[in-house]
C-alpha positions as CSV (number, residue, x, y, z in Angstrom):
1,X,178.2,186.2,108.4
2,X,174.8,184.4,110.1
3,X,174.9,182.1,107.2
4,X,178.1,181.0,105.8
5,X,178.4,179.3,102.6
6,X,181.0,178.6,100.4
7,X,180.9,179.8,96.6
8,X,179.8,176.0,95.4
9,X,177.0,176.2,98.0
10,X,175.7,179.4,96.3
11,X,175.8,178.5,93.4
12,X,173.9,175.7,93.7
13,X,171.2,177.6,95.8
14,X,171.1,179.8,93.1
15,X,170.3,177.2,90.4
16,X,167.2,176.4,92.4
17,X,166.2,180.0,93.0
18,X,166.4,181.0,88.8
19,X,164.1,177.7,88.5
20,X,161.7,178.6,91.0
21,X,161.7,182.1,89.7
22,X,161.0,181.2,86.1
23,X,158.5,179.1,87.4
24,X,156.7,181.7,89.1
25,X,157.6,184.9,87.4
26,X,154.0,185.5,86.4
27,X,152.4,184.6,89.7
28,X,153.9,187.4,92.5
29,X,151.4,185.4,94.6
30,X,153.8,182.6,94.9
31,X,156.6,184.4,95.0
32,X,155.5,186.1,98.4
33,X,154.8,182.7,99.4
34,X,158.4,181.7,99.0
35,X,159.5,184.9,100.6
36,X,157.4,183.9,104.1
37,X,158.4,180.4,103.7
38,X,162.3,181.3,103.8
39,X,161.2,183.9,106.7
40,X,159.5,181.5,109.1
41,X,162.0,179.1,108.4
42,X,165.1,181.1,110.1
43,X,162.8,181.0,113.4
44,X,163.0,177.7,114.0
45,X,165.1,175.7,116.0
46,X,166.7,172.2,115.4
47,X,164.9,171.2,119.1
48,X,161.6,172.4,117.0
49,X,162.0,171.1,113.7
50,X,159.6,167.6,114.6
51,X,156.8,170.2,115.6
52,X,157.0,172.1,112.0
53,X,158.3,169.3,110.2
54,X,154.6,169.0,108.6
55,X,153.5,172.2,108.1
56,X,153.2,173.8,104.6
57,X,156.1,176.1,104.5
58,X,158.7,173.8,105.8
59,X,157.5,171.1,102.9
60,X,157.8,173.4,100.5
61,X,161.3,174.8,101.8
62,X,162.6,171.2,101.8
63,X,161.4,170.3,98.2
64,X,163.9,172.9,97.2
65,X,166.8,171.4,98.4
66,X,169.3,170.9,95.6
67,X,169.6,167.5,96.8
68,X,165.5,167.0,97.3
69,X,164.9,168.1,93.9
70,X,167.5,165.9,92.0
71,X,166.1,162.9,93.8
72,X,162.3,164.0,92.3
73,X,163.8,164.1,88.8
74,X,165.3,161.1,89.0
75,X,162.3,159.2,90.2
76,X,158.9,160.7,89.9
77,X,157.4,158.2,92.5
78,X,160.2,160.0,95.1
79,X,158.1,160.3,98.7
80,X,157.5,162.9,99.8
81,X,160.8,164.3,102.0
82,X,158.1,164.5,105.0
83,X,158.0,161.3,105.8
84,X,161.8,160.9,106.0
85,X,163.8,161.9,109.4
86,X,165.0,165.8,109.3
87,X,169.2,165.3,109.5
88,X,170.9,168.3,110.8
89,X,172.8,169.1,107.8
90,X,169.8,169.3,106.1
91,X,168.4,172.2,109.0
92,X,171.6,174.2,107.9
93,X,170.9,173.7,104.4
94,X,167.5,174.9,104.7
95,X,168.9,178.0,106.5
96,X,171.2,178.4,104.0
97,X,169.0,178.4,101.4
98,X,166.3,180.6,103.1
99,X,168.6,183.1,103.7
100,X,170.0,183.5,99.8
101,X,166.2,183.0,98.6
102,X,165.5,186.7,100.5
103,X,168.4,188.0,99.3
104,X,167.9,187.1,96.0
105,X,164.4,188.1,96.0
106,X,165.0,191.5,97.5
107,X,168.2,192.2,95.2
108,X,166.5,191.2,91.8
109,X,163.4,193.8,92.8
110,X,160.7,191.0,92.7
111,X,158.9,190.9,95.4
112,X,155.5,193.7,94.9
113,X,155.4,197.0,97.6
114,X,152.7,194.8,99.3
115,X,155.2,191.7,99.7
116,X,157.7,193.7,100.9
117,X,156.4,194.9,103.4
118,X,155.0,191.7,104.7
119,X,158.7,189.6,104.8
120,X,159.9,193.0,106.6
121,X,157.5,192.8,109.1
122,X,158.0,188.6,109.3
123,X,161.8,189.3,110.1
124,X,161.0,191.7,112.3
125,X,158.9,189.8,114.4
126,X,160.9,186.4,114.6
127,X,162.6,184.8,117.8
128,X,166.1,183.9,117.3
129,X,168.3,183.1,119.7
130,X,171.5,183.6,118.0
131,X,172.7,187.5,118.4
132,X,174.7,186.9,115.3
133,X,171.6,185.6,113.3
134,X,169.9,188.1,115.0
135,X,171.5,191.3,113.5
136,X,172.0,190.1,110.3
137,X,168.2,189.6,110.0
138,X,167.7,192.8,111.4
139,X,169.9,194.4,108.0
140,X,168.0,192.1,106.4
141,X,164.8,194.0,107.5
142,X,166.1,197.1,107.2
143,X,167.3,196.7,103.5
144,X,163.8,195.1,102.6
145,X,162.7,198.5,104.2
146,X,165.0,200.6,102.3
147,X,163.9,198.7,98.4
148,X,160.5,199.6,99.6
149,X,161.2,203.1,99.9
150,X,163.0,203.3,96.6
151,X,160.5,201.8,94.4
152,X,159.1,203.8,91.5
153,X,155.7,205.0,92.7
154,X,153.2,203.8,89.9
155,X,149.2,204.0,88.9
156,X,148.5,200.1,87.8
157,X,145.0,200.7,87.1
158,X,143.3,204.0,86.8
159,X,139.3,202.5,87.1
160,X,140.6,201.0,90.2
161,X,142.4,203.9,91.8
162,X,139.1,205.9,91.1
163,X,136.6,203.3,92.8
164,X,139.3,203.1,96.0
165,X,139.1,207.5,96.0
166,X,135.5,207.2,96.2
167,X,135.1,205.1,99.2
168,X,138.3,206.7,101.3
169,X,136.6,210.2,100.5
170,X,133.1,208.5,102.0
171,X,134.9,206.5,104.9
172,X,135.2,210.3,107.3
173,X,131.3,210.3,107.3
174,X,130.2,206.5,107.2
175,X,128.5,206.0,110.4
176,X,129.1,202.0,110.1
177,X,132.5,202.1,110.7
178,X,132.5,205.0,113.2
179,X,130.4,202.5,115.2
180,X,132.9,199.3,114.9
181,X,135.0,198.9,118.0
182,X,138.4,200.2,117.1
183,X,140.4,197.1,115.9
184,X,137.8,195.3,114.7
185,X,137.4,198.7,112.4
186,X,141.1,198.3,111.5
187,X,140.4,195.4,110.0
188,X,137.3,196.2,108.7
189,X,138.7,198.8,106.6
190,X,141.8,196.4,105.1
191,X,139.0,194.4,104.0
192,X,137.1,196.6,102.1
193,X,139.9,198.2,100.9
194,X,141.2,194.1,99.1
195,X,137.7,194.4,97.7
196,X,137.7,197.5,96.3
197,X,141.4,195.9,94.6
198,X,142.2,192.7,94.9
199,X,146.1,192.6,93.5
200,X,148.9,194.9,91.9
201,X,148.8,197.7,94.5
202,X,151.0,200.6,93.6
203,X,152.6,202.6,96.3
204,X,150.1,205.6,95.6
205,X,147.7,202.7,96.4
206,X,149.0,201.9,99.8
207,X,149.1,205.7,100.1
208,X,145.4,205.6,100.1
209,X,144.9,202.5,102.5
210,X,146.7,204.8,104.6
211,X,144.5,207.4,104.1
212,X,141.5,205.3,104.8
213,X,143.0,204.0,107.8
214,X,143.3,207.8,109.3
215,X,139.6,208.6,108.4
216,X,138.6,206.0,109.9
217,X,139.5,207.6,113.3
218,X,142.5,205.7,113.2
219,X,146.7,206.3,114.0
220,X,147.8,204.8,111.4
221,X,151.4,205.3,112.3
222,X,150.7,204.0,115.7
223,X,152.9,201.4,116.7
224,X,151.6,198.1,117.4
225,X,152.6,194.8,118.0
226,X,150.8,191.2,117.5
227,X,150.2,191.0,121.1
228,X,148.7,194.7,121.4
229,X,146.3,193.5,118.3
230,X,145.2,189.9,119.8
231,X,144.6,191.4,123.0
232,X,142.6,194.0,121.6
233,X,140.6,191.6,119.8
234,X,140.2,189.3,122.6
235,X,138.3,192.4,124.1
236,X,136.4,193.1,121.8
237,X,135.1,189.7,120.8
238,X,133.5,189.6,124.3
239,X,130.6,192.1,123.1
240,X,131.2,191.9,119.2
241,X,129.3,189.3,117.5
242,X,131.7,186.7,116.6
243,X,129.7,185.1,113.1
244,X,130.2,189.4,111.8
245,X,134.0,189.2,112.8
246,X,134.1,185.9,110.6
247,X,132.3,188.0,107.8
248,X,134.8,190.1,107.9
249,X,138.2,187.9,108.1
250,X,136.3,185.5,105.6
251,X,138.5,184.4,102.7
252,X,136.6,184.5,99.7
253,X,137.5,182.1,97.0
254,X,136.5,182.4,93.0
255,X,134.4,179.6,92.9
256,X,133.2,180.3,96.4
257,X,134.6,177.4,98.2
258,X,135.6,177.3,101.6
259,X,139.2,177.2,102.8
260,X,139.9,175.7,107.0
261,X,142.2,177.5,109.2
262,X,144.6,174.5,109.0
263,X,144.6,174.5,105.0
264,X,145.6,179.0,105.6
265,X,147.9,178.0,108.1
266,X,149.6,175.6,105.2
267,X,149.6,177.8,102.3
268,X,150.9,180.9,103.7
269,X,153.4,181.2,106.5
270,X,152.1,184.6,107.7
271,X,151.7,184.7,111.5
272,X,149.9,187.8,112.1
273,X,147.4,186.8,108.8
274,X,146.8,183.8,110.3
275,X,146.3,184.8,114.0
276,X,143.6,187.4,113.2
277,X,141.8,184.6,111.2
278,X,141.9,182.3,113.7
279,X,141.5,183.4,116.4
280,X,137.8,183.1,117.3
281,X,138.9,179.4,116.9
282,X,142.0,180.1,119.1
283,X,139.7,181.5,121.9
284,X,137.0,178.9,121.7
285,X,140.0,176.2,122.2
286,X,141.3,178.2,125.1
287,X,138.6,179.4,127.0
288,X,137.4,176.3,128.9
289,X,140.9,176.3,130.2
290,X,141.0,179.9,131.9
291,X,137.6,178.9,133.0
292,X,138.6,175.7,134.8
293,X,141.1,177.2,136.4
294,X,139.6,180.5,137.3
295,X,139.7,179.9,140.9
296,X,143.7,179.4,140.7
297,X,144.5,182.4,138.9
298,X,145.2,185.8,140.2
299,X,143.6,187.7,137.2
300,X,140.1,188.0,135.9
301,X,139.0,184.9,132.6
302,X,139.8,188.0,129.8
303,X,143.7,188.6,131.0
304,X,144.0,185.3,131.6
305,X,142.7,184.1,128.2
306,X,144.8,187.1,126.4
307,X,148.0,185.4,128.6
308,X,147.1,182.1,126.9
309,X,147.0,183.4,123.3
310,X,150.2,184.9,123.5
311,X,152.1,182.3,124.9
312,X,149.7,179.8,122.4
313,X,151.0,181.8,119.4
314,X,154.2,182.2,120.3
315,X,154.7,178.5,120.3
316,X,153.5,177.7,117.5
317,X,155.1,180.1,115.5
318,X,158.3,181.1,117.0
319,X,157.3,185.0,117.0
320,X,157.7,187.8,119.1
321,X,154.6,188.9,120.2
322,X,155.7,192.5,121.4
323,X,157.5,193.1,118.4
324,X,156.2,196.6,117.3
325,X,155.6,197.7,113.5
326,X,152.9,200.8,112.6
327,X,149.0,200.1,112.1
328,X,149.6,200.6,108.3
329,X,152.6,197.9,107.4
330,X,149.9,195.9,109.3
331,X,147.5,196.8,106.7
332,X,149.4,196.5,103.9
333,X,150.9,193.1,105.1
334,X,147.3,191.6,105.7
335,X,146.2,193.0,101.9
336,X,149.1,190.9,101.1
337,X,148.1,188.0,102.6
338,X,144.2,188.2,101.3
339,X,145.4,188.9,97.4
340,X,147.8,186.1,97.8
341,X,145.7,183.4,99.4
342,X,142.9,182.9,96.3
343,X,146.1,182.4,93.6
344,X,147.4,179.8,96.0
345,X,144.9,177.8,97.0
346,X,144.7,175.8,93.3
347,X,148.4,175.0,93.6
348,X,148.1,173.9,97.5
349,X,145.4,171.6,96.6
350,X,147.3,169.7,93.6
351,X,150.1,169.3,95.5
352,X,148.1,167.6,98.3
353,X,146.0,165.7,95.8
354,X,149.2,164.4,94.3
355,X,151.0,163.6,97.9
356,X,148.0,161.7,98.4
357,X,148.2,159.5,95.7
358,X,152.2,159.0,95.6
359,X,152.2,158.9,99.2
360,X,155.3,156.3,100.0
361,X,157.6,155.4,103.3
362,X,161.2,154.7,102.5
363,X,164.0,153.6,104.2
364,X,166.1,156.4,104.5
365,X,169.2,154.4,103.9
366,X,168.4,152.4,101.1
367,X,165.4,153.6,100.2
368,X,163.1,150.4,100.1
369,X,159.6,151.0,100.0
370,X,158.1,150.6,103.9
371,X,155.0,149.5,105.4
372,X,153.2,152.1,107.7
373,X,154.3,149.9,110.8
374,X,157.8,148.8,110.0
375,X,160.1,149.9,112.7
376,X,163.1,148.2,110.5
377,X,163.9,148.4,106.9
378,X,163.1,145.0,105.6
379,X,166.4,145.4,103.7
380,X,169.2,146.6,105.0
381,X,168.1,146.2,108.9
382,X,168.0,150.1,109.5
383,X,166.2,151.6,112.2
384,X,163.6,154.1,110.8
């Protein structure tokens, strides 16, 4: 097995997967945030754990060590676990536990259609060296793929369903999208579809976003990968006006507050979500780049900057950009992403409030309280 643990081991993990799931058994929200946390995890390498140490979804991941969380209950002033060094055993443990939070998720049926799809097309997509820990993500995927398949189809809300027929059966003769270059129609549709309904999609539901997809002028079983759709974009964005593309990406929040790439990046550990927000910010970054060094390469500014992107991406994210999934998981995983976003952006912001304020360096030997500076623990003469 990729991921061996002893019976002990799963036990334990499992302790901290009821408690997590009791606490978020009313918000499917932050369970899909879990989901893509233990995901993105299994693509990272221990030569790449100081790059991610920061980021959201490995904070959150570490929190809910067995070990991390008994430490927090026994002192609520606990840093933290950020600021400490990342030990190997705790990478394996983190594996560990990534891997029995998707199984445990995807065995006890409580992840939504939407979600599903999403960590399908996640595990799908992620670079791993490993050919063991490659194929058993690949079941992985494909058992994700099969509970999809299986679930009970369902109408959650008639009023709904009615309002998202009425705008597929007027999407065939709109003229506005038939004039949207193709992707940025793509997304153009998954948008309206979220704001037509903005949570608990049934499977008849998705049905339609299929549907509108195809009217649209559309494949939506076309096969497409993350590099085919940046690309694309890339393209497009040279004619397209870039503030209308942010209209339509925009993440709208309740209260109409604003929300930064770097805060998305943070909350939900969604590549392809992220990328297509992003990435008129990704091409303004790397543009002056291709443009200085136009006269060195053997390819016109566009391939160039599309070559940059990828590779930009992929590093960040430890992804496969060529991976290949159809035009409608896409959909369904980015209506995922956008219903999932405005329940987690109150919780993301309390937890970074309360980091603020409890903020602390420790020795990670005996856990005396450090200055910013100290290259030595005052106490016990440890390195830090």
């Amino acid at each position: 097995m990729a991921y061996e643990m002893t019976d002990e081991e799963r036990q334990e993990y499992d302790v901290v997967i009821d408690e997590t799931v009791e606490e978020s058994k009313e918000n499917p929200s932050r369970l899909m945030q879990i989901a893509t946390d233990a995901t993105r995890f299994l693509s990272v390498a221990s030569n790449t754990v100081e790059q991610v140490k920061e980021s959201g979804f490995f904070q959150r991941l570490r929190d809910l060590l067995p070990s991390n969380k008994n430490k927090a209950q026994m002192n609520e002033l606990q840093t933290s676990v950020s600021n400490l060094a990342v030990t190997q055993n705790e990478i394996r443990e983190m594996q560990k536990l990534s891997w029995r939070m998707l199984e445990q998720l995807n065995e006890r049926n409580l992840l939504t259609a939407d979600a599903l799809i999403t960590v399908k097309n996640n595990l799908n997509s992620l670079v791993v060296e490993q050919n063991e820990v490659k194929t058993a993500i690949a079941t992985m995927a494909e058992r994700i793929a099969d509970r999809f398949k299986k679930m009970d189809e369902r109408i959650s809300n008639v009023e709904k369903a009615q309002q998202l027929n009425t705008w597929v059966s007027g999407i065939e003769v709109d003229d506005y999208y038939e004039d949207l270059p193709p992707t940025i129609r793509f997304l153009k549709i998954v948008k309206d579809f979220y704001e037509r309904k903005k949570s608990n999609y049934s499977r008849d539901e998705l049905i339609l976003l299929r549907k509108a997809i195809k009217d649209s002028g559309i494949d939506f079983k076309k096969e497409i990968s993350l590099g085919d759709i940046t690309d694309s974009l890339i393209e497009e964005l040279q004619t397209f006006d870039e503030g209308e593309y942010l209209k339509i990406t925009k993440i709208i929040l309740p209260d109409n507050a604003t929300i930064s790439n770097q805060e998305l990046s943070n909350i939900l550990a969604v590549p392809s979500f992220v990328t297509i927000c992003m990435l008129p910010e990704s091409k303004k970054r790397l543009e002056p780049i291709t443009e200085a060094l136009k006269d060195q390469l053997q390819c016109d500014e566009v391939t160039a900057l599309k070559k940059a992107v990828r590779t930009d991406i992929k590093k960040h994210n430890g992804i496969d950009m060529s991976a290949k999934m159809p035009l409608a998981d896409l959909g369904i995983e980015l209506i995922s992403c956008y219903s999932a976003i405005p329940n987690l952006v109150e919780a993301y912001k309390k937890t970074e409030s309360e980091k603020l304020k409890k903020k602390v360096r420790l020795c990670p030997k005996c856990k005396t309280e450090l200055s910013v500076t100290a290259t030595f623990c005052p106490e016990c003469g440890n390195r830090v």
